[in-house]
N, C-alpha and C positions, 0 to 999 in steps of 0.2 A: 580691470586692474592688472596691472604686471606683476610680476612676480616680486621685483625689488618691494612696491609698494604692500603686496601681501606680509613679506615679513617682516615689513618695518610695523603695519599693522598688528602684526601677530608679536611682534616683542614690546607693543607701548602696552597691549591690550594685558598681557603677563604684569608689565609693572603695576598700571595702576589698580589689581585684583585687590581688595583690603586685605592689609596683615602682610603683603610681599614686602615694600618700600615702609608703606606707611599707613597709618591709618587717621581718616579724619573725617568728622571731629574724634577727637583719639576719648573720650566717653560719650557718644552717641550710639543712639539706637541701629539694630542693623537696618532697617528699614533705610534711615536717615546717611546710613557710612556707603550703605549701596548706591543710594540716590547724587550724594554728593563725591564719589568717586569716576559713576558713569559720565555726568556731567564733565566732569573734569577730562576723563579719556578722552570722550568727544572735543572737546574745546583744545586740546592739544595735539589731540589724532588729526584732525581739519589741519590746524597751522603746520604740523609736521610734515603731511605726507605732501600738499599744498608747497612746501620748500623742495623736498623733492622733487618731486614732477616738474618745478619750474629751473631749480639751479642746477640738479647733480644726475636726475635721470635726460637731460638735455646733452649731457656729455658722452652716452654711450647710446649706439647705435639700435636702435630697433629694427626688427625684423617684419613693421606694418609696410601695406603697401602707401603710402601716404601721398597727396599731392593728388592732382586732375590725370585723370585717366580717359580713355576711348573705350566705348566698345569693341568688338570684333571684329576688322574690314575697314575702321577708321582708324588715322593717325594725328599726330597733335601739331599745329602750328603753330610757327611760333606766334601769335597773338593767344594760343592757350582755347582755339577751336578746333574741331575735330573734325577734319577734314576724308571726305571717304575715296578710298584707292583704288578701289575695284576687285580686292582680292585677302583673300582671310591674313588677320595681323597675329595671330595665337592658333596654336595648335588646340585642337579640340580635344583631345584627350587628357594632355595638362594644363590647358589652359594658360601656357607661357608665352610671351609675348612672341615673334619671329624675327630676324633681321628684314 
């Protein structure tokens, strides 16, 4: 999880605590306020975080390596195979790709 997604996590998880917002059923059991409050977090933690990931954390860049990669010694063609050169493509100590 990223971090946007942790604190959106972490402030749905604050609201629906019973007694912050609201409480329901507002005379039920604690038993029953706990059971029917997690449910609910859940059910809207899913759809929430679920909109994020797809519409609003698509608009800032991440910092994953994403996409098809080579190993070591191979480079990518463009058909998206990895083609090998004869000679190291990353330095071995960091690991970064080389021109």
């Amino acid at each position: 999880m990223d971090v946007g997604s942790s604190i959106l996590t972490a402030l749905l998880f604050a609201a629906f605590v019973p007694g912050v917002f609201m409480t329901l059923p507002p005379k039920g059991g604690r038993r029953t306020v706990i059971a029917v409050h997690a449910l609910a977090f859940a059910v809207v933690a899913c759809f929430v975080v679920q909109y994020y990931r797809s519409h609003i954390q698509g608009f800032v860049e991440g910092m994953g390596n994403y996409g098809p990669t080579c190993p070591n010694g191979y480079i990518m063609s463009p058909d998206e195979s990895c083609v090998a050169v004869g000679h190291a493509t990353a330095d071995a100590s960091t690991g970064f790709k080389s021109a």
